[in-house]
C-alpha positions in Angstrom: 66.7 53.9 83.7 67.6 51.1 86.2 69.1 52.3 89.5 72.6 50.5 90.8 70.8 48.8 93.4 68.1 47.1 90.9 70.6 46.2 89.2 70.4 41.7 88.4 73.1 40.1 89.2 72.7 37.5 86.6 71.2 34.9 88.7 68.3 33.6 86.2 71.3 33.5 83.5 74.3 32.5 85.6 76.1 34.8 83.9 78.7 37.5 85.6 77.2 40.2 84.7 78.9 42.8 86.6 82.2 41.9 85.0 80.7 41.4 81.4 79.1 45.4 81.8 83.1 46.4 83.5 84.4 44.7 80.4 82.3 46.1 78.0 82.7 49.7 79.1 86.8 49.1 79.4 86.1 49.0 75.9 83.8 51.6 75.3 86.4 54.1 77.7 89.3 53.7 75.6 88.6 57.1 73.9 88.5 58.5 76.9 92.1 57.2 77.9 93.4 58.6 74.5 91.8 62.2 75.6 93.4 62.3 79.1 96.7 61.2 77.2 96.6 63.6 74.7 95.3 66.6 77.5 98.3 65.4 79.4 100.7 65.9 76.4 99.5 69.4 75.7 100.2 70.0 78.9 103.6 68.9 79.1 104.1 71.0 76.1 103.1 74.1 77.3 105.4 73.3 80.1 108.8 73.0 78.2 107.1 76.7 76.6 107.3 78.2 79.7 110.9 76.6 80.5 112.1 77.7 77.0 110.3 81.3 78.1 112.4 81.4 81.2 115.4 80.6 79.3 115.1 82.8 77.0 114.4 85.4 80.1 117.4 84.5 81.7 119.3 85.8 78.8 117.4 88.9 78.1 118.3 89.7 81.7 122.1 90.3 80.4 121.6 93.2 77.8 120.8 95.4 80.6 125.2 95.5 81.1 125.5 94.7 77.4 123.9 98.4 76.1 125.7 100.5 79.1 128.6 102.6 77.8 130.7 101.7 81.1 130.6 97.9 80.0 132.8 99.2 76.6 134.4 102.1 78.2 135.1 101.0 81.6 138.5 101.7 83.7 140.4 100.0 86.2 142.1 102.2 88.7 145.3 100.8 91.2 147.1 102.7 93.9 150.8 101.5 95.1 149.9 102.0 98.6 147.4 100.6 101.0 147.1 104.0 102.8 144.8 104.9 99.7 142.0 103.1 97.8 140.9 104.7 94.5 138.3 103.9 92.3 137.4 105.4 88.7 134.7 106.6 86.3 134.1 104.9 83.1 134.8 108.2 81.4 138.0 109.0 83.8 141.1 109.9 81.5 143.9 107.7 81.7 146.6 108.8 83.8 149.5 107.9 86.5 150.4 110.6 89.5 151.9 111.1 92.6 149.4 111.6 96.0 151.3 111.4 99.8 148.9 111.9 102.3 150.2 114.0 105.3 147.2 114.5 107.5 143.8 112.6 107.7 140.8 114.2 108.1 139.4 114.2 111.8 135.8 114.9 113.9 136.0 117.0 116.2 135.4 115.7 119.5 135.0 117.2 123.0 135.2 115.0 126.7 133.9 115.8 129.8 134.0 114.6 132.7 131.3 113.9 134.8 130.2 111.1 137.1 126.3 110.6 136.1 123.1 108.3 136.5 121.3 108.5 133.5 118.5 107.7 134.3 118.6 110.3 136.6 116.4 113.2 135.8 117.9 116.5 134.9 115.4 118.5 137.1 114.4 122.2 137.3 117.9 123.4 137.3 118.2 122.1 133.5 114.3 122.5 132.6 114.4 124.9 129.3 116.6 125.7 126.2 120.4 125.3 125.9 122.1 126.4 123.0 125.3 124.8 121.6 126.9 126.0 117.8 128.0 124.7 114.3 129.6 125.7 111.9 128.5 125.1 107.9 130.9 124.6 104.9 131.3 128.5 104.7 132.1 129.2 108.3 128.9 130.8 109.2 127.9 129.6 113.0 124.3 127.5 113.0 122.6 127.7 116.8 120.8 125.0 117.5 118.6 124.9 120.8 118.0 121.7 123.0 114.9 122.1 125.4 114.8 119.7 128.4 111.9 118.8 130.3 112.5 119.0 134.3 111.4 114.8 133.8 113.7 114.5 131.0 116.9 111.8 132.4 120.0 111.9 131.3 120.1 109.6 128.9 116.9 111.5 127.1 118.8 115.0 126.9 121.8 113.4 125.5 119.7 111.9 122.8 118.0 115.2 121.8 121.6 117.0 121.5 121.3 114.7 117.8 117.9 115.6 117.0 118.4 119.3 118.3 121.4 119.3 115.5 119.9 117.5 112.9 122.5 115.1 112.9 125.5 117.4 112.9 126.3 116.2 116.6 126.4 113.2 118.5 126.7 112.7 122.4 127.1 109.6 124.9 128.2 109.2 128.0 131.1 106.2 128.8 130.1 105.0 132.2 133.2 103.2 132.4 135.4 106.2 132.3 132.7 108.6 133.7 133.0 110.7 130.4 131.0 112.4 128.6 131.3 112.6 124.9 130.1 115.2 122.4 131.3 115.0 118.5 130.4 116.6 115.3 129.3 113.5 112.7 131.3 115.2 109.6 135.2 115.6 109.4 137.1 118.9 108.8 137.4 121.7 110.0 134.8 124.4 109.8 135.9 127.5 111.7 138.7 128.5 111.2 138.7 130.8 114.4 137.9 128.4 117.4 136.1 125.2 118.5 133.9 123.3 115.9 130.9 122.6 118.7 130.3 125.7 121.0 128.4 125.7 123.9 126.5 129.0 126.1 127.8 129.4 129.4 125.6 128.1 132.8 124.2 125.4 130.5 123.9 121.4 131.0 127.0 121.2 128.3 129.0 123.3 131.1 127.6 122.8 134.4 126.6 118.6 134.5 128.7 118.0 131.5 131.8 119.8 132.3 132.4 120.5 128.6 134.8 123.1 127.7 135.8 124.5 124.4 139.0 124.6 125.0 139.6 120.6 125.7 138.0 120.2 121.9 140.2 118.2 119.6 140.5 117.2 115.8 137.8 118.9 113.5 141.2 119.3 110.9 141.0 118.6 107.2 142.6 116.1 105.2 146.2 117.5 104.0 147.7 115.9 101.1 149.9 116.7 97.6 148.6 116.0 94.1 151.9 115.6 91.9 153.6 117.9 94.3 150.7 120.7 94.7 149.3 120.9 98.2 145.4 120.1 98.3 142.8 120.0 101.5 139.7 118.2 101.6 137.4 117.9 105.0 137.1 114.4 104.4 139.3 111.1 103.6 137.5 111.2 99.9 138.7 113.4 97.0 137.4 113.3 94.0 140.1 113.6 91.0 139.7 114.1 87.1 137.0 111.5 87.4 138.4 109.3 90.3 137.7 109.0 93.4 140.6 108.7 96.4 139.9 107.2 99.5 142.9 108.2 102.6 142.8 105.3 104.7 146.4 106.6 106.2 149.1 109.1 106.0 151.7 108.3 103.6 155.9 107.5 104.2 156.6 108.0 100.6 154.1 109.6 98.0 151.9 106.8 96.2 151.6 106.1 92.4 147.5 106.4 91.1 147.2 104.6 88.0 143.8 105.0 85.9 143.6 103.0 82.6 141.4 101.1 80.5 140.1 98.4 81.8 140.0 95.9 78.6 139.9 92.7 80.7 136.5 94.0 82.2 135.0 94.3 78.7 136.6 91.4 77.0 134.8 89.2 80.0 131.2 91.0 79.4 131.3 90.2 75.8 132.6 86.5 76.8 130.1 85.8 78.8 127.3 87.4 77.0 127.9 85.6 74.3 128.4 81.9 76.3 125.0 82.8 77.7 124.1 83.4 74.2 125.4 79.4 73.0 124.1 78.2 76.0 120.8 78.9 75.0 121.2 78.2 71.1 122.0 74.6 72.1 119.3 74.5 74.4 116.9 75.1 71.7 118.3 73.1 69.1 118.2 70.6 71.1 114.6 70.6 71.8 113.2 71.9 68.3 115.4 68.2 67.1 114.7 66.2 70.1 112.2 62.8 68.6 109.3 62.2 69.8 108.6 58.8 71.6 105.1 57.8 70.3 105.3 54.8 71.6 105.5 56.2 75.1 102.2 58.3 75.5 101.8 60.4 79.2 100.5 58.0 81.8 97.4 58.6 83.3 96.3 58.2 87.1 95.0 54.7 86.5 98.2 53.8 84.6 100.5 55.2 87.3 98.9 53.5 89.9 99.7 49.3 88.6 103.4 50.5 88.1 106.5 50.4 90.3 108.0 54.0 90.8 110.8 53.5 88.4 109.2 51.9 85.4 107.0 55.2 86.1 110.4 57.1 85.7 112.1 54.9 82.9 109.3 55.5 80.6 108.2 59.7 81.8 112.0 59.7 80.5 111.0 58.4 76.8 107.6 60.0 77.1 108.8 63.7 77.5 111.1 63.1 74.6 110.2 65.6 71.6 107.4 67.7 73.2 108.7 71.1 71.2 110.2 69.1 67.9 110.2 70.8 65.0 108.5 74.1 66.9 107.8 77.5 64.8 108.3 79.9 68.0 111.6 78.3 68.6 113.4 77.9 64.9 111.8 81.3 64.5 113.5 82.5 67.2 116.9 80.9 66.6 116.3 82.1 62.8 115.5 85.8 64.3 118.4 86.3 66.8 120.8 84.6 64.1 119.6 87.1 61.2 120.2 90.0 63.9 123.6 89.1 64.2 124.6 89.1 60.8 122.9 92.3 60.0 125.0 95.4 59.4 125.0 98.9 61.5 125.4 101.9 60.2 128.2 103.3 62.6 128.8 106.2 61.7 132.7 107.9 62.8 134.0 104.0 63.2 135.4 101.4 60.9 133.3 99.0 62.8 129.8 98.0 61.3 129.3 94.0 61.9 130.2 92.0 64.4 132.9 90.1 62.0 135.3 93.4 62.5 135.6 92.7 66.5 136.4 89.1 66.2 133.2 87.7 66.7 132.2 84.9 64.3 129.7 82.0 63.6 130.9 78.6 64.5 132.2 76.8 61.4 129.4 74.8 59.8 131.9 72.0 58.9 131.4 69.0 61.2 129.4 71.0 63.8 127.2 69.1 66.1 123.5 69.8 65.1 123.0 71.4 68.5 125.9 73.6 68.3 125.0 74.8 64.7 124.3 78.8 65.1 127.2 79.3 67.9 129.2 82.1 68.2 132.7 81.9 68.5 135.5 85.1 70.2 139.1 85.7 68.5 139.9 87.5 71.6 143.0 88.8 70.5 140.6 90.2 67.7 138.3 91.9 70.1 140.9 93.2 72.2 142.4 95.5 69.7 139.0 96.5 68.5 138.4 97.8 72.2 142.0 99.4 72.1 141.1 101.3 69.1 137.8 102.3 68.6 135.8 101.4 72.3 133.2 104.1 71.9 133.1 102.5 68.0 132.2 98.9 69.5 129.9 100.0 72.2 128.0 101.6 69.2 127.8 99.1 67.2 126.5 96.4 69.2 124.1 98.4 71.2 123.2 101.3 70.1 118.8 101.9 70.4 118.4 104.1 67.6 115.3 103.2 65.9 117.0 103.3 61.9 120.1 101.7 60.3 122.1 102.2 63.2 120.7 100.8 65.6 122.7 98.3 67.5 123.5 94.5 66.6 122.3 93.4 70.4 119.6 95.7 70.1 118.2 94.2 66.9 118.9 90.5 68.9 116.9 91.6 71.9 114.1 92.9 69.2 114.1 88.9 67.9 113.9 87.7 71.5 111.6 89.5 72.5 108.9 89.0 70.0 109.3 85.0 70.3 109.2 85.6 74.4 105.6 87.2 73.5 105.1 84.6 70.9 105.4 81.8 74.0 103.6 83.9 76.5 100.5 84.2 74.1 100.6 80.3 73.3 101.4 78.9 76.8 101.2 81.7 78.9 102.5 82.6 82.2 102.1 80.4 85.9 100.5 83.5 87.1 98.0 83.5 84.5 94.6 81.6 84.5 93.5 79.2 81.9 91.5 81.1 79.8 94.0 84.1 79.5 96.2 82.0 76.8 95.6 79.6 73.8 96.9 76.3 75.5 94.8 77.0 78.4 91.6 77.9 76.2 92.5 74.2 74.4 93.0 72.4 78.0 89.7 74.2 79.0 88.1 72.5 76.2 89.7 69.0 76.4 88.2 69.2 80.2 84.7 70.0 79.2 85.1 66.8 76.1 85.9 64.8 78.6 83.4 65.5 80.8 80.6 65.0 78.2 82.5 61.8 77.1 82.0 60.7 80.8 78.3 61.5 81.2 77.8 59.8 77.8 79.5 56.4 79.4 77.3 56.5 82.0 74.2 56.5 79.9 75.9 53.9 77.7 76.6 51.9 81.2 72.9 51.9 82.5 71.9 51.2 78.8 74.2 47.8 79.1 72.9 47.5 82.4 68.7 48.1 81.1 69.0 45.5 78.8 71.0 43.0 80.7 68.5 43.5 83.6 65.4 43.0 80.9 67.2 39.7 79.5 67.1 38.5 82.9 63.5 39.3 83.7 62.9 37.1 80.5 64.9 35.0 81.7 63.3 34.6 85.3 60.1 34.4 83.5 60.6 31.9 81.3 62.3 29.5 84.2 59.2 30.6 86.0 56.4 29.0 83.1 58.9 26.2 83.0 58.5 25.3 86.5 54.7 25.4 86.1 54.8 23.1 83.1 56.5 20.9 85.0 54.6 20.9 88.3 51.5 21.0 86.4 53.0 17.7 84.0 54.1 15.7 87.6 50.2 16.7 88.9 48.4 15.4 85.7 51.3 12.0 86.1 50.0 11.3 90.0 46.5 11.1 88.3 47.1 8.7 85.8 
């Protein structure tokens, strides 16, 4: 082989030969540009896979509400009165009553007073155990010991009194005011017979905190009346046939508690499912019928780089046209889901076995839009009643994960999806993934390693151009060179004459 710089230039020929080697391997490259065009494609198909993927995940991400009871059976619970706030169960019985709250539920808090430094140190006087009390749901008194270090300040021994309690008291001191607080964390009351927090006498709650039992205050239960009958609870929540009441304030007049169903709530899951649903129909119709621009192949580097920016934009808009037309995954999957829906459910105990008998529907086929064909459509007024009558019947019937005949409508949809989602993942495979881990990568693998034989082969074919031209112009050089001879030796053989 001839090296690049013994290359001839053409000088014994006069010919270009630099630009008559270029031109002939322009030519001889143009496979090579129909490879990195075609790479490029498959590329930009296995992207539009792994948007359709993502798509298609962004609906599966809804039949987590879709196969709860609560989204069927949920309630909606109001209260008259701002003093309460109520909230229900999804299996809470409907109901309307009467609650006036008298009395809140209160900590009980004690206050000293005491003018302190606190990061003063408590000293030997205070180095040792103090015990202060609690009492437990059932009255019974809980000692709990807080041991002080003669180093310990202020500040530190008021911080143990929470960890000494395991949370049942807090303390802090209000320099402002030169008080001392001390409170029990919980509400209610919890001895019936004296102070909620008790201290031992000639301890730092009595001597440096001037606490007292007697100045204690609140640590009293929440007082109120359920349809007339008196009820206490040691907090501001009560739990009620499934609801749950929240005293914000005593009451002036007794409020009205209404739990019900909560139809709206369901009606809006369905809705919405089922938009999500379209949305994603039409998405895939639309690309599974999208044409394909053949006229506008992927640019390459070299082809990028002699256009402007926006005929690079005018024409990556034609050439991204069609990339998943006519795709198996994708009708499969639209075929799939749509057979799902159609199926019937053995529900057994309801009148309800297809989605037809709730009001949902397939969008008339008459003068439909290609995209839109496979739709869903809602007869609200339809669904509603089948919600009124027969929720537990509905919620059955769409989403039900038995593994026979009655297994669920949305279940058998989320079945469909789910095998084309794998279908995808296997074809184009994940961003997380590497090449070799999926069947488009395996085929852009081998498209790379084509095209880097195909390049090594041009450069044998370019020296071979470059061999002969540089062996036409030794004959070349040659020739001219025994010409030159002739003619110096014919002017010689002339001076003689």
């Amino acid at each position: 082989m001839i090296s690049n710089n013994m290359r001839m230039t053409g000088f014994a020929s006069g010919m270009d030969i630099g630009q008559m080697v270029n031109d002939l391997m322009e030519a001889e490259r143009q496979p090579l540009q129909k490879m990195k065009q075609d790479q490029l494609w498959l590329t930009q198909q296995r992207d539009a896979y792994r948007e359709a993927n993502a798509k298609m995940s962004e609906f599966e991400s809804m039949f987590l509400n879709m196969r709860m009871s609560s989204t069927y059976n949920s309630t909606k619970a109001t209260s008259s009165s701002d003093a309460i706030s109520v909230s229900a169960r999804s299996d809470a019985d409907e109901a309307n009553y009467q609650v006036d709250v008298n009395q809140l539920a209160t900590a009980a808090v004690n206050i000293g007073g005491a003018d302190l430094d606190l990061e003063s140190e408590v000293g030997e006087d205070y180095a040792g155990d103090h015990t202060f009390y609690t009492y437990d749901e059932n009255g019974e008194e809980l000692p709990h010991t807080l041991t002080l270090e003669a180093d310990d300040t202020i500040e530190d021994a008021l911080s143990k009194i929470n960890e000494a309690s395991d949370g049942a008291v807090r303390a802090f001191y209000n320099e402002s005011s030169n008080q001392v607080f001390v409170e029990r964390t919980e509400t209610g009351e919890f001895n019936e017979d004296g102070a909620e927090i008790g201290f031992d006498d000639n301890t730092i709650f009595t001597d440096m905190f001037n606490l007292d039992e007697a100045n204690e205050q609140g640590g009293q239960n929440a007082e109120f009346t359920y349809n007339g009958a008196e009820l206490t609870s040691r907090d501001n929540t009560y739990e009620l046939n499934g609801a749950t009441l929240q005293f914000h304030q005593t009451t002036d007049q007794a409020a009205t508690i209404s739990i019900e169903q909560d139809i709206d709530g369901a009606v809006e899951e369905i809705t919405n499912f089922v938009d999500k649903y379209n949305e994603l129909i039409e998405y895939m119709n639309e690309k599974t019928n999208e044409p394909r621009n053949r006229d506008y192949p992927p640019l390459t580097d070299e082809q990028r780089r002699a256009m402007s920016e926006s005929e690079i934009e005018l024409w990556e808009e034609q050439s991204q046209s069609g990339e998943l037309r006519g795709d198996g995954i994708l009708r499969g999957a639209i075929s799939g889901m749509r057979s799902a829906w159609y199926e019937s459910v053995d529900n057994e105990d309801s009148e309800f076995s297809s989605i037809y008998e709730i009001g949902i529907t397939t969008i008339s086929a008459v003068n439909t839009p290609q995209n839109d064909q496979g739709k869903l459509e809602i007869d609200e007024q339809e669904l509603r009643r089948a919600l009124e009558e027969d929720s537990e019947g509905v919620y059955r019937m769409l989403s039900s994960r038995a593994d026979d005949e009655s297994r669920g409508v949305l279940s058998r949809v989320k079945d469909s999806l789910d095998n084309s989602m794998d279908r995808i993942t296997d074809r184009a495979g994940r961003a997380t993934q590497t090449d070799h881990q999926y069947t488009m990568g395996r085929e852009l693998m081998n498209m790379t390693d084509r095209m880097a034989n195909f390049e090594r082969r041009m450069q044998q074919v370019e020296e071979r151009y470059w061999d002969q031209f540089n062996r036409m112009e030794r004959a070349m050089q040659e020739a001219n060179n025994q010409y030159a001879q002739m003619q110096s030796a014919m002017g010689g053989m002339g001076g003689m004459m």
